[in-house]
C-alpha positions as semicolon CSV with decimal commas, in nm:
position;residue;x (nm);y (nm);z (nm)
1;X;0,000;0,000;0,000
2;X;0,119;0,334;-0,071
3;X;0,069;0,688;0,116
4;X;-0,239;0,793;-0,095
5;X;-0,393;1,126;0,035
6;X;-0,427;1,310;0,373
7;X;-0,705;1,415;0,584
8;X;-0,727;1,628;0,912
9;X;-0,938;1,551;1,187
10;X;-1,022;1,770;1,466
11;X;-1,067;1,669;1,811
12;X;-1,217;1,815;2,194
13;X;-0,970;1,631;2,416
14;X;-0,880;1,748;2,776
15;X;-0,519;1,936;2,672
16;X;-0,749;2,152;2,410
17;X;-0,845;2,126;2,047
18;X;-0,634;1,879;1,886
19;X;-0,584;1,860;1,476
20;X;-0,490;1,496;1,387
21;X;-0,322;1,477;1,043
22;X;-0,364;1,111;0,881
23;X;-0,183;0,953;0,596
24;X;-0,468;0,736;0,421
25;X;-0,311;0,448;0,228
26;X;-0,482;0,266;-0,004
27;X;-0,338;-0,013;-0,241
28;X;-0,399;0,027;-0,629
29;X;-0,353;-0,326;-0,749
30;X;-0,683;-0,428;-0,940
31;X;-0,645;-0,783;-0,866
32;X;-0,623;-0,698;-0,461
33;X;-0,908;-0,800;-0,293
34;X;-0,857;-0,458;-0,084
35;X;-0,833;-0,247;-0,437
36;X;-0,833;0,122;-0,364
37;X;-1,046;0,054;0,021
38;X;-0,865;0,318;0,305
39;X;-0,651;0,213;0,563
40;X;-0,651;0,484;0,843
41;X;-0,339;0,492;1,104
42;X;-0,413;0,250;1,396
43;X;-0,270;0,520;1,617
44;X;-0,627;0,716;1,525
45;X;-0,788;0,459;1,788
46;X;-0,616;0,571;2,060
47;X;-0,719;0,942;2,032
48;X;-1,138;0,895;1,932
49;X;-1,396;0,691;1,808
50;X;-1,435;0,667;1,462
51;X;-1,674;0,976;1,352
52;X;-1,615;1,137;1,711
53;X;-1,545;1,508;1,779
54;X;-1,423;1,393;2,171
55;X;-1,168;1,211;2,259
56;X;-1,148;0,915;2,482
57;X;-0,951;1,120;2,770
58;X;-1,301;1,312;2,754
59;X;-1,499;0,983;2,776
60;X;-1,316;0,841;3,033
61;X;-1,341;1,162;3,271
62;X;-1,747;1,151;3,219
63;X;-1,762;0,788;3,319
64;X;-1,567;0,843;3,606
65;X;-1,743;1,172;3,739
66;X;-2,078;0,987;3,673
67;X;-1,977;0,662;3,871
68;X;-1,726;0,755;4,121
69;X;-1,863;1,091;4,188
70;X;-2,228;1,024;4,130
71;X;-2,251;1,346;3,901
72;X;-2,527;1,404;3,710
73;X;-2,555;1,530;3,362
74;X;-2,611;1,907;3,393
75;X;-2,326;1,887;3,652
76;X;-2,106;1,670;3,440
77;X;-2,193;1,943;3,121
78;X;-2,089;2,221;3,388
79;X;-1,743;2,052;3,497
80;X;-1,688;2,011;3,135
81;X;-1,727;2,369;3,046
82;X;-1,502;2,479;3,337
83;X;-1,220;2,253;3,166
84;X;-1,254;2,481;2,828
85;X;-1,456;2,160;2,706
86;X;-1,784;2,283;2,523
87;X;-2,102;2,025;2,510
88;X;-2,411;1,990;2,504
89;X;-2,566;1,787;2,772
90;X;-2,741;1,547;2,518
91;X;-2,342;1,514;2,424
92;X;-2,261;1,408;2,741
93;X;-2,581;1,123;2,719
94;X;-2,445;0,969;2,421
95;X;-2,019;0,987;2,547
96;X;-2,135;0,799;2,842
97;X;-2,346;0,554;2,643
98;X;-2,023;0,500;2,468
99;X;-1,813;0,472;2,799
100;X;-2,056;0,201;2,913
101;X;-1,995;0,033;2,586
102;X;-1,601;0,021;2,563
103;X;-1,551;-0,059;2,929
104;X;-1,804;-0,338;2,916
105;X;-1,661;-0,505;2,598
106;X;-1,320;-0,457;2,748
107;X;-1,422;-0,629;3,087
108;X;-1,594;-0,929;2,901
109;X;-1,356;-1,022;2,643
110;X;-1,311;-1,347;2,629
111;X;-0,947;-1,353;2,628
112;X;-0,907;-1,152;2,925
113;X;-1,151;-1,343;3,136
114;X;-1,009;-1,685;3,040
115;X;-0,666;-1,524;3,184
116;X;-0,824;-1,454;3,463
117;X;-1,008;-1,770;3,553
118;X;-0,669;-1,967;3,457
119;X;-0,502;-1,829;3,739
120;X;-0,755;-1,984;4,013
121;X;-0,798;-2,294;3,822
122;X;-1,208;-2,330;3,918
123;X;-1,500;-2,098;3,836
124;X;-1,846;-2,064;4,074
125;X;-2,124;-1,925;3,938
126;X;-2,395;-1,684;4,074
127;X;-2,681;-1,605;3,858
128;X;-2,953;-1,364;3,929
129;X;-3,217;-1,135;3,747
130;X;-3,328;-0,767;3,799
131;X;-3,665;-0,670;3,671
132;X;-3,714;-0,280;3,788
133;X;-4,086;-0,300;3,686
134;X;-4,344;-0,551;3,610
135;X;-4,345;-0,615;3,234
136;X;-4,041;-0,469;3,122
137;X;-3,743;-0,727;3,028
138;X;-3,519;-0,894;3,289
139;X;-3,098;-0,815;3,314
140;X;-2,956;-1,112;3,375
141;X;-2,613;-1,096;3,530
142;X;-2,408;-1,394;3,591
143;X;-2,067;-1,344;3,809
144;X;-1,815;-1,561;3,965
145;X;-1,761;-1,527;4,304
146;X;-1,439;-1,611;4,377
147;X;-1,282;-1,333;4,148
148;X;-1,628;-1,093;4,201
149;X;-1,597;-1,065;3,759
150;X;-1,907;-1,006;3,550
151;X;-1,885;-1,322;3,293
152;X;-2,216;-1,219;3,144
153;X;-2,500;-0,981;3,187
154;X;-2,824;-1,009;2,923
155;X;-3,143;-0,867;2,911
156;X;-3,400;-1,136;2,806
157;X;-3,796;-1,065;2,755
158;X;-3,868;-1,323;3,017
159;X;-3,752;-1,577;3,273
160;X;-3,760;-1,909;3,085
161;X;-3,535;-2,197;3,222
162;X;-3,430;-2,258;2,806
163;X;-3,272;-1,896;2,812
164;X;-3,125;-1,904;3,140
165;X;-2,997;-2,261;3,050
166;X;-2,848;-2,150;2,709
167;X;-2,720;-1,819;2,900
168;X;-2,526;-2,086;3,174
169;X;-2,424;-2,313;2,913
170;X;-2,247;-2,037;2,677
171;X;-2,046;-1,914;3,044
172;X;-1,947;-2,267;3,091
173;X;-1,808;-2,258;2,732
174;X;-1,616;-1,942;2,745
175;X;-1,463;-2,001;3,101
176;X;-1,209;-2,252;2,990
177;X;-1,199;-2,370;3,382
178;X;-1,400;-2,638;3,568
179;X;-1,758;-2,519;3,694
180;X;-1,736;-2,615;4,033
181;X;-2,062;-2,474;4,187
182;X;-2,373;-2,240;4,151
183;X;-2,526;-2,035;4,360
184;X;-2,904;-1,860;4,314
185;X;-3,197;-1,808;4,479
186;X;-3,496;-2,038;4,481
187;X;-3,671;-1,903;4,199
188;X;-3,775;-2,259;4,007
189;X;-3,667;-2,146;3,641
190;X;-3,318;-2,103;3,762
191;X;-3,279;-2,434;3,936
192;X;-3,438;-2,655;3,588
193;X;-3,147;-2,439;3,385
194;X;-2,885;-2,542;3,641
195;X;-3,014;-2,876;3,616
196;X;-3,017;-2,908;3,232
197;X;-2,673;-2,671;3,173
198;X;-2,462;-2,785;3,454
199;X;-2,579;-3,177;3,576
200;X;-2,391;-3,269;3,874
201;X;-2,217;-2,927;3,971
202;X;-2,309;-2,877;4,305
203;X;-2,588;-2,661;4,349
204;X;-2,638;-2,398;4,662
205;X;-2,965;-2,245;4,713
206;X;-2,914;-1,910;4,876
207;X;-3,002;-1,927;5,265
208;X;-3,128;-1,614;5,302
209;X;-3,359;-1,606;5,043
210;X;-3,459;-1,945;5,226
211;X;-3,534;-1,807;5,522
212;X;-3,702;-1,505;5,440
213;X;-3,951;-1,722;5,227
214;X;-4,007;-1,936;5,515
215;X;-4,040;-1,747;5,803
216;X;-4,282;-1,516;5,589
217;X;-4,596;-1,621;5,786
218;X;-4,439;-1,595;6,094
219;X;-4,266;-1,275;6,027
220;X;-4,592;-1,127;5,888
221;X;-4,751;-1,268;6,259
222;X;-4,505;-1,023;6,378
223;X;-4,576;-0,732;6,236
224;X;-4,904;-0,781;6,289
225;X;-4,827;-0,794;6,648
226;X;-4,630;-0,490;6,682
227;X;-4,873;-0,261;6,470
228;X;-5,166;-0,364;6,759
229;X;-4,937;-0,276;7,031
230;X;-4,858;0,050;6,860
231;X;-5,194;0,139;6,853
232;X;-5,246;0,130;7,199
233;X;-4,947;0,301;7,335
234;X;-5,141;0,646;7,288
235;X;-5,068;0,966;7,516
236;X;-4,679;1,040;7,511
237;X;-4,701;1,337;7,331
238;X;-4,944;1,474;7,591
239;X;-4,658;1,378;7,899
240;X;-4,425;1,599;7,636
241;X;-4,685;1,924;7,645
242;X;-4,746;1,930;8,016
243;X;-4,293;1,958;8,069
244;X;-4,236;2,200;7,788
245;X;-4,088;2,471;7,884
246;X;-3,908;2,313;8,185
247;X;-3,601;2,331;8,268
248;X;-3,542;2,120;8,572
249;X;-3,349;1,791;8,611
250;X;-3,683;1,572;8,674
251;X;-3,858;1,719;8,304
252;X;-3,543;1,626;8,139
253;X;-3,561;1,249;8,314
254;X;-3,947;1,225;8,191
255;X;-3,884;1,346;7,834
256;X;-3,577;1,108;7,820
257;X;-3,857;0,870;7,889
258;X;-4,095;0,988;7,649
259;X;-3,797;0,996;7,383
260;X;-3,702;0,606;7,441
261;X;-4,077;0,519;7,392
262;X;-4,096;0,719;7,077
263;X;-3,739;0,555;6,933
264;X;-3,906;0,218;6,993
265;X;-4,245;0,269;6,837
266;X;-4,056;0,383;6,563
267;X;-3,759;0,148;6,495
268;X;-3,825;-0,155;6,267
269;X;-3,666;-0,494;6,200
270;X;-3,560;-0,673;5,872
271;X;-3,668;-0,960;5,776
272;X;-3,575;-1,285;5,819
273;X;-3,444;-1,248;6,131
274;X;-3,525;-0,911;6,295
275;X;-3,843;-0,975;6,471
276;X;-3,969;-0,560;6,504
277;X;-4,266;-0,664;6,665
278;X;-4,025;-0,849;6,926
279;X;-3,767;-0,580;6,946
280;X;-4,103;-0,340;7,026
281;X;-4,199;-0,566;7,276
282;X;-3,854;-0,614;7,425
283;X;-3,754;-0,252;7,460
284;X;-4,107;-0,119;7,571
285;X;-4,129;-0,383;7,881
286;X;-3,749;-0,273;7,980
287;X;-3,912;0,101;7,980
288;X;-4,202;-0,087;8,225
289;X;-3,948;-0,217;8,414
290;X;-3,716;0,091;8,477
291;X;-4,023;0,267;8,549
292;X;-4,147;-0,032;8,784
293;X;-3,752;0,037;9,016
294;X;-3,814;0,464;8,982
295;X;-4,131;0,409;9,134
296;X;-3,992;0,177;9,420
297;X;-3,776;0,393;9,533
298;X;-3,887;0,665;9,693
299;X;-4,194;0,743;9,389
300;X;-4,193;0,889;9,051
301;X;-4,309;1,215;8,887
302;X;-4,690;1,196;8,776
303;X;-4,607;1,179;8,434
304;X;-4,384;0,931;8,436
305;X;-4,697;0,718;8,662
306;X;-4,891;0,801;8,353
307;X;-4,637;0,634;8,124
308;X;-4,599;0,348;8,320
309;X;-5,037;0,339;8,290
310;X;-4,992;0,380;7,908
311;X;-4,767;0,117;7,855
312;X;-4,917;-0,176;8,135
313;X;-5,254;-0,108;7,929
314;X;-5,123;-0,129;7,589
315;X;-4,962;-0,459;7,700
316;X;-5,294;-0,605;7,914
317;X;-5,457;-0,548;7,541
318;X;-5,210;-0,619;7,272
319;X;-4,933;-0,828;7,446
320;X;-5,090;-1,167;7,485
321;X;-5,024;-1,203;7,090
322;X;-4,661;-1,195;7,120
323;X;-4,614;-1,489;7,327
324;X;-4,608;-1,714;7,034
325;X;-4,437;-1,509;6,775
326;X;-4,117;-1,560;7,062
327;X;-4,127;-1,938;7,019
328;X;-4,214;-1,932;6,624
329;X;-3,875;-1,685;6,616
330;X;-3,709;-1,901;6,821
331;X;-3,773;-2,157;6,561
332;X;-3,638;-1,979;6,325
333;X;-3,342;-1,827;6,510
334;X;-3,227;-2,203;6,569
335;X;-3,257;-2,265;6,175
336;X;-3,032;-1,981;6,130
337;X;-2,791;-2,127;6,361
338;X;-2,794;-2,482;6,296
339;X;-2,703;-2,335;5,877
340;X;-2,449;-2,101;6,016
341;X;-2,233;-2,404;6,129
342;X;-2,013;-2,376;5,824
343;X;-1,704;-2,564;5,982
344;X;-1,972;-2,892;5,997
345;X;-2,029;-3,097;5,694
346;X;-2,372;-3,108;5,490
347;X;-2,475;-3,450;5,644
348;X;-2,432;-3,346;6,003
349;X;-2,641;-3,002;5,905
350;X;-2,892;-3,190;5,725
351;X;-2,966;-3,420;5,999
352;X;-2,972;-3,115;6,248
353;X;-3,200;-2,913;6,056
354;X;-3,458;-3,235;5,957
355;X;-3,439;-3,292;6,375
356;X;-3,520;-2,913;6,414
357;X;-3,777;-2,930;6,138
358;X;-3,953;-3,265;6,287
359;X;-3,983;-3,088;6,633
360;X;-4,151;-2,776;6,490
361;X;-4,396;-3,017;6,361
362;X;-4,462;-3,212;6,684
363;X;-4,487;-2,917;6,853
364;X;-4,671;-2,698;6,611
365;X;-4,934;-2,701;6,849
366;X;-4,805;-2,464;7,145
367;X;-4,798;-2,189;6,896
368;X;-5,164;-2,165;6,852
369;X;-5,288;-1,959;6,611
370;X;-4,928;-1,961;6,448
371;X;-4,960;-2,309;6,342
372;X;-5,009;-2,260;5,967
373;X;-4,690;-2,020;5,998
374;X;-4,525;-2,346;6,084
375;X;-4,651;-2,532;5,873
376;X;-4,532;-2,313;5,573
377;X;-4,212;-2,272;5,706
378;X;-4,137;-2,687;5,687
379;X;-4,331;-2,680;5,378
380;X;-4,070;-2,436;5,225
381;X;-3,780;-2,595;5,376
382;X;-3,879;-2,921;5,165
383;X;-3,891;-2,721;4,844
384;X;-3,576;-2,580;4,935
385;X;-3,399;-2,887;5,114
386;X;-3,181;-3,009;4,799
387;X;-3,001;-2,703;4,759
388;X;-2,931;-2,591;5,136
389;X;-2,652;-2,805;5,189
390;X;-2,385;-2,816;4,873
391;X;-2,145;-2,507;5,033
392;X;-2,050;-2,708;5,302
393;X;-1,888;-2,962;5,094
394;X;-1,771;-2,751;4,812
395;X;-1,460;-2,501;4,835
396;X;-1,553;-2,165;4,817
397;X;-1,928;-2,198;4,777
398;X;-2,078;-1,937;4,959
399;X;-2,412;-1,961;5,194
400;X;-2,604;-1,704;5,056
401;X;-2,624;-1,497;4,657
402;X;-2,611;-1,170;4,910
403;X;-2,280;-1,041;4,709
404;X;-2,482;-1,033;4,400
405;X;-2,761;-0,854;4,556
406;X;-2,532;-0,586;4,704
407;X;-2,411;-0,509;4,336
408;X;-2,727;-0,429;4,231
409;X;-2,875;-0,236;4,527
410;X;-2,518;-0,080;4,458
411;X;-2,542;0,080;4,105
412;X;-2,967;0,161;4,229
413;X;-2,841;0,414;4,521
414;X;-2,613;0,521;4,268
415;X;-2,876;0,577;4,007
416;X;-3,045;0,752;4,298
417;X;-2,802;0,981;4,386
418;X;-2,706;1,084;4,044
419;X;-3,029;1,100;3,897
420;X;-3,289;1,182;4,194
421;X;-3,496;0,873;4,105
422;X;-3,636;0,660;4,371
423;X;-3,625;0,326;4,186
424;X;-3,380;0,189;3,927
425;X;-3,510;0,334;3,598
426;X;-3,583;0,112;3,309
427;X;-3,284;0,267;3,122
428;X;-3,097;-0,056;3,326
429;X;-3,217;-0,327;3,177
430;X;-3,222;-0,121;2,846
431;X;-2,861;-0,088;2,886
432;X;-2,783;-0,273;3,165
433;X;-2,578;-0,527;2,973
434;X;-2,281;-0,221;2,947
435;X;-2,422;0,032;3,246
436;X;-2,423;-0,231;3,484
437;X;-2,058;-0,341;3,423
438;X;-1,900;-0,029;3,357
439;X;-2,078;0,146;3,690
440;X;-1,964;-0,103;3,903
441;X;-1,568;-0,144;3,785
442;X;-1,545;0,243;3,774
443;X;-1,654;0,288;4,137
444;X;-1,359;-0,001;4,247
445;X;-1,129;0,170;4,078
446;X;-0,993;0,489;3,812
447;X;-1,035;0,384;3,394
448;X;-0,801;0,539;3,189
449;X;-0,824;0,658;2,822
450;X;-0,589;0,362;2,706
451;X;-0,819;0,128;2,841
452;X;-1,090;0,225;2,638
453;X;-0,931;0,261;2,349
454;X;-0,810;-0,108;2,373
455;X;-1,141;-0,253;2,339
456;X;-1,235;-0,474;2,074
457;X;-1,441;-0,260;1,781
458;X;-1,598;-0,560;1,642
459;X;-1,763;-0,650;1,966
460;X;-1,833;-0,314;2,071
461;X;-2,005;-0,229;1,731
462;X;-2,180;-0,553;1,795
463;X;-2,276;-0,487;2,132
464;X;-2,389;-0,105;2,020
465;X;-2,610;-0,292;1,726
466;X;-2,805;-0,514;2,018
467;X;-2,831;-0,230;2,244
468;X;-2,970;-0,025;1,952
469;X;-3,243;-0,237;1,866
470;X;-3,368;-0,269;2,224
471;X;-3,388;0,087;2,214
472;X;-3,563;0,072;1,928
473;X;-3,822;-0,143;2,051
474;X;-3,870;0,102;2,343
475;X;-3,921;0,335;2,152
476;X;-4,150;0,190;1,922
477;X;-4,367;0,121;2,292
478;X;-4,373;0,461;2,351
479;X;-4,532;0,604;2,058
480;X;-4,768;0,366;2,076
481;X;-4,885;0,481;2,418
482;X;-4,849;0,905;2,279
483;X;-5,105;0,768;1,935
484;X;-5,215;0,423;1,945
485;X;-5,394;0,481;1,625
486;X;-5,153;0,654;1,420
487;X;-4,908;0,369;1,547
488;X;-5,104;0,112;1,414
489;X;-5,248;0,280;1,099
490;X;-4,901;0,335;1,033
491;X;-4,841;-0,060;1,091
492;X;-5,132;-0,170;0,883
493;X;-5,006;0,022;0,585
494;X;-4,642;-0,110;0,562
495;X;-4,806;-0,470;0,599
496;X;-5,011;-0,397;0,281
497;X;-4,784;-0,285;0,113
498;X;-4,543;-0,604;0,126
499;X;-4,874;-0,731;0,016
500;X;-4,844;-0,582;-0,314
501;X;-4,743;-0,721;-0,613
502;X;-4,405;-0,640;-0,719
């Protein structure tokens, strides 16, 4: 090939506006199979994006003030424009779609994952889905845990155990490494794909998604409980009226009173394991009881009589229902501890638990109305019992998918915070196959310019292409919903006219 003609490019990089000057060679021998097609520098790649008026030191600043400093776009635009860079804030939409793209191809390339995996010799698996709304597709994210890498993350219209299975079997293909375990929660589609993509790798169901599903009766019981008792712990903020205003040591003792009631009324538990009707229960009787040794010696201040009032009434009404919620949680407190025995083996847990379980149903009975809580709670534990056990056998197999979960409740109180959104916005399973990656490697650590520009531009083209057309078919559901009729008029119309003879 031969130096042909030149062309100037001019590019918005951090230093100021840069002028590239390229040599294009092109080769003139008819029988090439490359006759007269333009060969650009390879240097060019380093600089920009083919058809780009920013260059990737540009890119790689907006990624990192979105991710690592939660910016948002008007205040990315602004930091721009302070560095003598000029654009528009739809600009700096599109250069982070394209940071999300380059990063994510460059995290998932094959090569560089097979390296990876190679040096720990094994691979475990944890799969999971995030669906921000009800009928929007699902982003489904496979990682390993042992290195905490993103092998795959797809958006798929629904939750089918084919998809998932062909999802687990292409990850299983592209490792290059033994599979030596999987990790999920309990949804059913996910265990038939592990079962039909990965026979005989052990298999861990995730414990705390076990738990929370079981102890759902008994935790709703709970609450139930605690909102009852609420309701009758009524007067405090008349004790508060009648010592405003005071400044003497006994009003501060009686609103220090008043203040621990109000902290306990309003504190609440997480499931599976934080009881917040209990903890109610628990703190409000020690109030009783400090109350109960003020009075004995020596006599308290008439408000703090009238607390003690409030709060013997409210339990003479409402307390009677806790009794059984305490041995239901017990229950379930033991479960949690007999599974937390990770230095036993699964046969010696298994036997435990199944003991545990067969006295819960002898038993059921001294929990009264709690007994169908029980009930569901073994019922669960034998949909779930095949897949409690495999982590303590298996290297490295982790108890519970909560790793996974963090990620994503990680990159949805960033969304939050850089966008004002309550909830994840649909724009992540849209895009969450590149926004998902890149947000969570930028906030671990600082992506250069060179690292972008070393992505493969056949696979991000061909992950741009797929992300395209899912945009495309959001879009297309959104002018249906602004004109359904013109949307389908317009539908009806192209389908006659493929109708037509040619």
């Amino acid at each position: 090939m031969t130096a042909d003609y030149a062309n100037r490019r001019t590019l918005h990089t951090l230093t100021g506006v840069t002028r590239l000057n390229l040599t294009i060679r092109r080769c003139h021998n008819t029988a090439c199979v490359a006759h007269k097609k333009p060969y650009r520098p390879e240097a060019e790649g380093s600089f920009a994006l083919p058809r780009h008026e920013f260059g990737l030191d540009v890119v790689a600043l907006i990624g990192r003030l979105r991710y690592a400093e939660h910016r948002s776009v008007p205040e990315i635009r602004a930091h721009l424009v302070g560095r003598k860079v000029t654009a528009s804030e739809r600009t700096v939409t599109n250069l982070l779609d394209r940071y999300d793209e380059l990063l994510a191809t460059s995290l998932t390339d094959d090569g560089r994952l097979k390296a990876v995996l190679a040096a720990q010799g094994k691979v475990i698996l944890a799969i999971d889905g995030l669906q921000p709304d009800v009928g929007h597709e699902i982003l489904w994210v496979i990682r390993d845990v042992l290195s905490g890498e993103i092998l795959l993350a797809k958006s798929l219209l629904s939750a089918r155990n084919q998809d998932l299975a062909e999802l687990l079997s292409a990850v299983k293909t592209a490792c290059g490494v033994p599979v030596t375990g999987v990790i999920s929660d309990g949804q059913h589609s996910i265990r038939k794909a592990v079962a039909k993509a990965l026979p005989g790798v052990p298999y861990q169901l995730c414990q705390f998604h076990f738990l929370r599903e079981a102890a759902g009766a008994i935790y709703e019981a709970d609450r139930h409980a605690k909102v009852a008792l609420k309701k009758k712990v009524r007067g405090v903020r008349q004790i508060e009226r009648k010592v405003e205003g005071r400044t003497d040591p006994e009003a501060d003792v009686i609103r220090g009173y008043c203040s621990a009631v109000r902290s306990a009324i309003t504190d609440d538990g997480r499931p599976p394991l934080e009881a917040s009707g209990l903890k109610l229960h628990a703190r409000l009787s020690a109030v009783v009881v400090s109350l109960s040794r003020v009075k004995g010696e020596g006599g308290a201040a008439p408000e703090l009589t009238r607390l003690e009032g409030i709060l013997c009434d409210a339990f003479r009404t409402a307390g009677g229902a806790f009794a059984p919620v305490y041995l239901a949680f017990g229950w379930v407190h033991q479960a949690a501890h007999i599974l937390g025995r990770i230095e036993l083996t699964g046969a010696a847990v298994r036997r435990r638990l199944s003991g545990l379980l067969g006295a819960m149903t002898r038993h059921r009975g001294v929990v009264g109305e709690l007994s169908g809580a029980v009930d569901h709670f073994v019922k669960v534990s034998r949909s779930y019992w095949g897949g409690l056990f495999g982590c303590y056998d298996t290297a490295g197999l982790p108890r519970t998918n909560n790793d996974l979960e963090r990620a994503f409740g990680s990159h949805r109180y960033h969304e939050r915070r850089a966008t004002g959104r309550k909830g994840a916005s649909p724009s992540l399973v849209l895009r969450g196959a590149a926004k998902l990656v890149a947000g969570l490697a930028t906030r671990h650590r600082e992506v250069t310019a060179a690292e972008l520009a070393g992505a493969d531009r056949v696979a991000w083209k061909r992950l741009r292409a797929e992300l395209e057309t899912r945009r495309e078919r959001r879009t297309e559901r959104r002018r249906f919903r602004r004109d359904p009729e013109g949307y389908l008029k317009a539908l009806e119309n192209k389908l006659i006219q493929l109708r037509l003879p040619a």
